[in-house]
Every structure is written in C-alpha cells, then in structure tokens.
DRENBA-327130 format. One record per atom (N, C-alpha, C): residue number from 1; residue in one letter; atom name; x, y, z. Coordinates in pm, 1 decimal, always signed. Layout:
BEGIN
[node NUM "a" "CA" [X Y Z]]
...
END
This chain:
BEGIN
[node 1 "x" "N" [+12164.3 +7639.8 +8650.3]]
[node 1 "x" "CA" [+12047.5 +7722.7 +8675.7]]
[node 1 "x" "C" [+11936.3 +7679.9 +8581.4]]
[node 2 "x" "N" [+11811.5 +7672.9 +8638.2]]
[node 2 "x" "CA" [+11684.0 +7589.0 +8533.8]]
[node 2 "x" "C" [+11658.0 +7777.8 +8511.9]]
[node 3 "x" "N" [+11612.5 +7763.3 +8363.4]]
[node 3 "x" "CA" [+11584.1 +7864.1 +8290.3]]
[node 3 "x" "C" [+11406.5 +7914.8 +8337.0]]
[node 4 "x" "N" [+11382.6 +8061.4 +8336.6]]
[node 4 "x" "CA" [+11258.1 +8096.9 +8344.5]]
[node 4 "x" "C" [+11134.9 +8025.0 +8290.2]]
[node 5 "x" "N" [+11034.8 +7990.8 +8357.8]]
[node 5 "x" "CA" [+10939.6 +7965.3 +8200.7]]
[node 5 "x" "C" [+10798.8 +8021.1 +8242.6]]
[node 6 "x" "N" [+10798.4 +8138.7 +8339.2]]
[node 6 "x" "CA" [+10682.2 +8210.6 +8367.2]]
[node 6 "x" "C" [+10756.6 +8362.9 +8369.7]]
[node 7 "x" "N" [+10671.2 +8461.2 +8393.2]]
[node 7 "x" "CA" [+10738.9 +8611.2 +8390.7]]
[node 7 "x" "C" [+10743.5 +8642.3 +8515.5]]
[node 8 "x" "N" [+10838.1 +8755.1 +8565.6]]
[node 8 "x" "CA" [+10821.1 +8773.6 +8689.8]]
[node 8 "x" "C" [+10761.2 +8905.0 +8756.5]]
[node 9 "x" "N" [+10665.7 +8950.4 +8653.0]]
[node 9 "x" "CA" [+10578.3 +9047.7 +8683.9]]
[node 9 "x" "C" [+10424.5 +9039.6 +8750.1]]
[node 10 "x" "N" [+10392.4 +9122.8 +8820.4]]
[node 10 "x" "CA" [+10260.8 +9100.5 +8833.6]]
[node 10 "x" "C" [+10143.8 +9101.0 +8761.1]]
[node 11 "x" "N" [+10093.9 +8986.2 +8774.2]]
[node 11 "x" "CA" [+9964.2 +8981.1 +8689.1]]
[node 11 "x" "C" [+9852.7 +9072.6 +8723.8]]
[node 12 "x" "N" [+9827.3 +9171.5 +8841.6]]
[node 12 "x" "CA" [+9702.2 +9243.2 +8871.6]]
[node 12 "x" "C" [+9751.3 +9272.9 +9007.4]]
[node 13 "x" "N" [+9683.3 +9367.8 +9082.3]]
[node 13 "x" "CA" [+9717.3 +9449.2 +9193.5]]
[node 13 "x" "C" [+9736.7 +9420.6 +9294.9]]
[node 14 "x" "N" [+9681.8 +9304.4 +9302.1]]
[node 14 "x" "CA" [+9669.7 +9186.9 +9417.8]]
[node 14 "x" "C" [+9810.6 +9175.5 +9467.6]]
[node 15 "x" "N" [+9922.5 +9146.4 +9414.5]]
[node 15 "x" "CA" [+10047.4 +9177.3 +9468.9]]
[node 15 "x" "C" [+10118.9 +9300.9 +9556.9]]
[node 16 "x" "N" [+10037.8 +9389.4 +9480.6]]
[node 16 "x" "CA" [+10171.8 +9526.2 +9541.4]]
[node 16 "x" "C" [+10067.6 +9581.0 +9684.3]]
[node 17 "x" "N" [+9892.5 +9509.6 +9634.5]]
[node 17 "x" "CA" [+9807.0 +9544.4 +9797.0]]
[node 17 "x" "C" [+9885.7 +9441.4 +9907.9]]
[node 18 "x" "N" [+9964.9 +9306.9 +9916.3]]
[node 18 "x" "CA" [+9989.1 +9242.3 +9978.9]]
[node 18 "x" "C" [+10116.3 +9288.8 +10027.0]]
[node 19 "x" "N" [+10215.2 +9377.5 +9959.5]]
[node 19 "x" "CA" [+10355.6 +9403.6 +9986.9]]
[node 19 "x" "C" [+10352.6 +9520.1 +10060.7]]
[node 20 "x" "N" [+10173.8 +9600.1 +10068.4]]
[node 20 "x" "CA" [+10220.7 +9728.1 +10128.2]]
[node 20 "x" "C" [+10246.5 +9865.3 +10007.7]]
[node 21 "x" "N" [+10219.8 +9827.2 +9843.3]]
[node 21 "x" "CA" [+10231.6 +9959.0 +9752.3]]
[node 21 "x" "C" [+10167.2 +9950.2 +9674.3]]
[node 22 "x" "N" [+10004.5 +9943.1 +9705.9]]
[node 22 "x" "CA" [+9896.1 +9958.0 +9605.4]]
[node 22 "x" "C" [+9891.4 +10061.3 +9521.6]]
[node 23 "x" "N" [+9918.5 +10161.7 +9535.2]]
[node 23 "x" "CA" [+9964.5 +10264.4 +9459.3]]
[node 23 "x" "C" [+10076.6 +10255.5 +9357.9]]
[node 24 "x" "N" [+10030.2 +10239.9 +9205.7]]
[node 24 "x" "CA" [+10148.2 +10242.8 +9076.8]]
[node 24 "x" "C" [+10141.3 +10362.4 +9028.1]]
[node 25 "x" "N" [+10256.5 +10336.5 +8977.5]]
[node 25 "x" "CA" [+10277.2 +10503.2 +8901.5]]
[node 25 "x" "C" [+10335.4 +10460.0 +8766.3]]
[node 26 "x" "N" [+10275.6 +10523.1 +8702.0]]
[node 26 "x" "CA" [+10351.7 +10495.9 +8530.4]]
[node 26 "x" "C" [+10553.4 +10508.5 +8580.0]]
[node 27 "x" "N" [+10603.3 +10485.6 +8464.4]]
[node 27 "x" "CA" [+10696.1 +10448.1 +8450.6]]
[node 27 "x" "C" [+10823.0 +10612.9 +8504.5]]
[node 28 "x" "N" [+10777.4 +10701.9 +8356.5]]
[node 28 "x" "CA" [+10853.9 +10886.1 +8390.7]]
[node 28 "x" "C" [+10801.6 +10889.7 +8527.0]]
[node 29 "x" "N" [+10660.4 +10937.4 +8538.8]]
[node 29 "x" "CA" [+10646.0 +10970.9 +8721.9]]
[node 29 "x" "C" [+10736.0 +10934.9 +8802.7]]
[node 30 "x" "N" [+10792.1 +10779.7 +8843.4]]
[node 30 "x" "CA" [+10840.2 +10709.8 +8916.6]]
[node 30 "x" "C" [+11017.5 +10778.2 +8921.9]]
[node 31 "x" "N" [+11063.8 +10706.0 +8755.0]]
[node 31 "x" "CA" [+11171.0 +10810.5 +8738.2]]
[node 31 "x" "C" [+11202.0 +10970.4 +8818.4]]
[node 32 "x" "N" [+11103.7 +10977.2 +8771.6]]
[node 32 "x" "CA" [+11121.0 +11154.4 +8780.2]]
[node 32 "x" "C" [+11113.8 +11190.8 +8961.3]]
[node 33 "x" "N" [+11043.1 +11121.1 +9007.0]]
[node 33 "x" "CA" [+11045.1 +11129.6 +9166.4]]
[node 33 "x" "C" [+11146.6 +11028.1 +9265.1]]
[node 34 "x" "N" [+11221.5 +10971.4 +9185.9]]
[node 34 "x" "CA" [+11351.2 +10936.9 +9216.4]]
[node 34 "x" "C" [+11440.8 +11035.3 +9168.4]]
[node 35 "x" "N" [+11469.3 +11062.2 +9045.3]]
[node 35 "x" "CA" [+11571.0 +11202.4 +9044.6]]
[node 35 "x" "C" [+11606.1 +11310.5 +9142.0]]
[node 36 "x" "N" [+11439.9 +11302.4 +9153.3]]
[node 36 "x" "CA" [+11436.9 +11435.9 +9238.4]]
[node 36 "x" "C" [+11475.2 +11455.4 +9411.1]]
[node 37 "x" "N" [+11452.2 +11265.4 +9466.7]]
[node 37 "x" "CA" [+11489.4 +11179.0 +9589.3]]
[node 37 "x" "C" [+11624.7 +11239.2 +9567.6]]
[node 38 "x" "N" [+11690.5 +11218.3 +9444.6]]
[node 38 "x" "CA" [+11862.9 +11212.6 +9469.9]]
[node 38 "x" "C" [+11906.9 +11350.9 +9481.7]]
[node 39 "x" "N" [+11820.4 +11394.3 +9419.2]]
[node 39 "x" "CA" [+11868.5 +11598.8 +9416.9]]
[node 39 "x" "C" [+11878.8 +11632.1 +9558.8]]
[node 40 "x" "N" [+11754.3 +11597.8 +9618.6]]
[node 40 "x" "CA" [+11744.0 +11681.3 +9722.3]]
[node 40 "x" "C" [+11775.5 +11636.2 +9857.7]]
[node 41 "x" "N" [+11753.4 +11615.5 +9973.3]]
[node 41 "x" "CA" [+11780.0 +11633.4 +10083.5]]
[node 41 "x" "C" [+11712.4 +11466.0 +10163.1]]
[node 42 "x" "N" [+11619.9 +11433.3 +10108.1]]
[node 42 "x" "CA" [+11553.2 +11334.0 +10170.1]]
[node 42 "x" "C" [+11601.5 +11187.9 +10176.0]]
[node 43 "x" "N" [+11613.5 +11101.2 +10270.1]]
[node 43 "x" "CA" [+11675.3 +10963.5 +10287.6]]
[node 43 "x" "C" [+11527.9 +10888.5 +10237.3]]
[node 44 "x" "N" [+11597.9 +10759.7 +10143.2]]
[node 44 "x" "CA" [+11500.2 +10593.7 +10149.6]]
[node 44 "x" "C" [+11486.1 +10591.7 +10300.7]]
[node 45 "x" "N" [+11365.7 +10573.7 +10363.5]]
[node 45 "x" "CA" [+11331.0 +10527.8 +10521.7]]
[node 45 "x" "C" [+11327.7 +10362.5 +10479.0]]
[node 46 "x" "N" [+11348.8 +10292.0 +10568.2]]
[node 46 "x" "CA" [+11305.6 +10140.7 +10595.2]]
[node 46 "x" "C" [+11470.2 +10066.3 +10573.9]]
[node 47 "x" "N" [+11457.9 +9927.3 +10558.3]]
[node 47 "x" "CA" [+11594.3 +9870.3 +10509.1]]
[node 47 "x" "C" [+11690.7 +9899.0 +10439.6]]
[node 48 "x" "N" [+11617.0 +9932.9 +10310.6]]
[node 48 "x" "CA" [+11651.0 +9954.6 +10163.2]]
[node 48 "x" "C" [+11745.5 +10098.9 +10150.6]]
[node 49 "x" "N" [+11675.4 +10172.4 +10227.7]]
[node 49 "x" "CA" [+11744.1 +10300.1 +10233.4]]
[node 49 "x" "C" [+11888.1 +10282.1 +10329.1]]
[node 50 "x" "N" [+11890.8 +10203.2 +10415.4]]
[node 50 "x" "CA" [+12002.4 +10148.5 +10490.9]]
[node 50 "x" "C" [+12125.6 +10087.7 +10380.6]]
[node 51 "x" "N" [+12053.0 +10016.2 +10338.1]]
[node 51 "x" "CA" [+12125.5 +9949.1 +10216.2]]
[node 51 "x" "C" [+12187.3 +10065.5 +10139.0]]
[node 52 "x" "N" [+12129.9 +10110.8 +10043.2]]
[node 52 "x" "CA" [+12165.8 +10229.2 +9978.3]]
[node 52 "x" "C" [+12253.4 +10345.9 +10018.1]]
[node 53 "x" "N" [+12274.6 +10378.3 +10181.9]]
[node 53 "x" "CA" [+12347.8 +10460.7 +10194.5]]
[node 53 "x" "C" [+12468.9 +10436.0 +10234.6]]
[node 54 "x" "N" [+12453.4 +10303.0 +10289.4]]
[node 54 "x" "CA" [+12608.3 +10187.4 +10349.4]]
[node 54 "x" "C" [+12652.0 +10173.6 +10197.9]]
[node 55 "x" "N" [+12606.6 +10162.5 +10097.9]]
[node 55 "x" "CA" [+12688.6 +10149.8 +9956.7]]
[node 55 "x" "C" [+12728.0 +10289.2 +9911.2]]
[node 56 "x" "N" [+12642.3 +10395.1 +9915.4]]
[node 56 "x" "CA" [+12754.6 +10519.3 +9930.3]]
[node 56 "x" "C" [+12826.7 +10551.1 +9985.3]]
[node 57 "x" "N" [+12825.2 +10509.2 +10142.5]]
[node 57 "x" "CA" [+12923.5 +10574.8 +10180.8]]
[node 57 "x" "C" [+13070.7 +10467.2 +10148.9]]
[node 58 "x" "N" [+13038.2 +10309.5 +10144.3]]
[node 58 "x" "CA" [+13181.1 +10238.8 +10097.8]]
[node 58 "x" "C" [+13214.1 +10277.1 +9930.4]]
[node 59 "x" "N" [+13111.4 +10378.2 +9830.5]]
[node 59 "x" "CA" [+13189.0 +10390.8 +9699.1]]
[node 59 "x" "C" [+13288.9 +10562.6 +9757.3]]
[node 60 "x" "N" [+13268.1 +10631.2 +9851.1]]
[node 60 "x" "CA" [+13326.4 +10738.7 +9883.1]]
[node 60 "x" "C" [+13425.8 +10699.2 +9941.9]]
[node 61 "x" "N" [+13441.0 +10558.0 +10003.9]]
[node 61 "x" "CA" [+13603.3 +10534.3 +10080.5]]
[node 61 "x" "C" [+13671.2 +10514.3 +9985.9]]
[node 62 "x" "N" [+13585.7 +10419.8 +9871.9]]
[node 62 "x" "CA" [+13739.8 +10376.1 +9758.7]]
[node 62 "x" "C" [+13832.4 +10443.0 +9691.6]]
END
C-alpha cells in the first residue's frame, strides 16, 4: 500500500455542494442528531440506510 501524502478532507464547500450536503454542522450537533436517529423511530433513507439495517438485522441472528 503507497502511504498518504495529501489529507482526505475537504478543503472548502465546493465538495459537500457537489455530493448533495452543503449544509455542515459542527461536530456535537451532528453527534447529537444521530443519537437521537438511534433513539427514536426513524430509518437512514437512501443506500446507506439499507446497508445499516441488513447489518442489524445479521448482528441479531448471531
């Protein structure tokens, strides 16, 4: 494996307007409105949330 030699963060907003999540949120906010995703009642919509619930439900078979 060739080692890093740039970072893999975004340099300016220009990225997350191209992915579709121009909108950042400090770091707690983000946290804290994921906690609250898991407390309550609401599914990840899109792939990801597909992903995420096919891995709960195979850690509940083991």
């Amino acid at each position: 494996m060739i080692g890093l030699t740039e970072d893999l963060l975004a340099q300016d907003d220009r990225f997350w307007q191209l992915i579709g999540h121009p909108q950042r949120l400090a770091f707690a906010e983000a946290a804290g409105l994921a906690l609250a995703a898991e407390r309550g009642d609401s599914r990840v919509p899109g792939a990801w949330g597909a992903i995420e619930r096919a891995r709960g439900l195979s850690k509940r078979s083991a």
